[in-house]
C-alpha positions in Angstrom: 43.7 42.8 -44.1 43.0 44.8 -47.2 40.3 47.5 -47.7 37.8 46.7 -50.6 37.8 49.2 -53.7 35.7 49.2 -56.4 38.1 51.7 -58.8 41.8 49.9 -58.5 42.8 52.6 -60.3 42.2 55.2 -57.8 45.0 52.9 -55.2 48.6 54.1 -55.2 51.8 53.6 -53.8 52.4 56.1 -50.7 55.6 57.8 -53.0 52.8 58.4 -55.3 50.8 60.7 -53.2 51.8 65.0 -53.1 52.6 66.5 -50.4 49.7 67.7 -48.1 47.5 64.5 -49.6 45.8 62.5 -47.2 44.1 59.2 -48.3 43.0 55.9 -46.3 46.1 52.7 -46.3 44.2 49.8 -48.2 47.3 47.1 -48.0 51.3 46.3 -47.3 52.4 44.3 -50.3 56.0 43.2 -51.0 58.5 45.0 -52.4 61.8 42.7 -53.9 64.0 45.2 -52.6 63.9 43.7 -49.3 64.5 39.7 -50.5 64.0 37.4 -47.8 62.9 40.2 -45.1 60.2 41.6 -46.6 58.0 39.5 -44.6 59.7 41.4 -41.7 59.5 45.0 -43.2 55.3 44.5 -43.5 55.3 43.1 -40.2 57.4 46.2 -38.8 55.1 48.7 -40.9 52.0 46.9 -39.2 53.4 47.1 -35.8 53.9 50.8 -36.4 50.9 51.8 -37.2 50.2 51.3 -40.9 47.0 49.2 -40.9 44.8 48.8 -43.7 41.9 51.4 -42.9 44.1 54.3 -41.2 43.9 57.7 -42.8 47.6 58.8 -43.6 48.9 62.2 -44.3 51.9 63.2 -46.5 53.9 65.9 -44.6 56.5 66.0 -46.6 58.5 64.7 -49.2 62.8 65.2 -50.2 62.9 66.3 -53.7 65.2 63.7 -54.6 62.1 61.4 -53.1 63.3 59.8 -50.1 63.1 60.0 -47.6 58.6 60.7 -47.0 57.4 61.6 -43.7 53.5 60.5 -43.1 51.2 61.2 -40.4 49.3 58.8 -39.1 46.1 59.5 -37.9 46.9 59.4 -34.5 49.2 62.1 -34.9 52.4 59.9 -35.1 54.4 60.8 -37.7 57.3 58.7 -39.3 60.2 59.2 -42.0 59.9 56.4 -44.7 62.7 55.1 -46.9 61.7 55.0 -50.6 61.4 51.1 -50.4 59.5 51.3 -47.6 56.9 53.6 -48.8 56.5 51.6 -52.2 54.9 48.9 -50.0 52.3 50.6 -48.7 49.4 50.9 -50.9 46.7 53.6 -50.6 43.4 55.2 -51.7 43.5 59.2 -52.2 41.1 61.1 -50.3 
């Protein structure tokens, strides 16, 4: 499922967002990194949570990048490898 937006420009990957930014997930696409697991990685991300249509929250970030840890809105928060994050597309709030 991906969430409709009229402004593609406004959509970004999750290590795109600044800490403290929340913003709504619109899709999981792939990321090469993974190779022939990616299908698996998505899968996992949907099973945890990130769905297109849940408000996220960015709760902090390593200044090397990586590792991100996002709030879902449920309150669950999780730590996100670089690769991982890249995958998850997003619209700012």
């Amino acid at each position: 499922m991906t969430i409709a937006n009229n402004s593609q420009s406004s959509v970004k990957n999750l290590m795109n967002l600044a800490k403290n930014q929340t913003a709504i997930i619109s899709e999981i696409i792939d990321n090469k990194h993974f190779g022939v697991v990616d299908t698996m990685v998505s899968r996992r991300l949907q099973d945890l949570g990130f769905l297109a249509g849940t408000k996220i929250k960015v709760i902090a970030k390593m200044p090397i990048g990586s590792p991100i840890v996002i709030q879902l809105a449920n309150g669950v928060q999780f730590s996100l490898r670089k690769e991982e994050a890249q995958k998850i597309q997003c619209i700012p709030h």
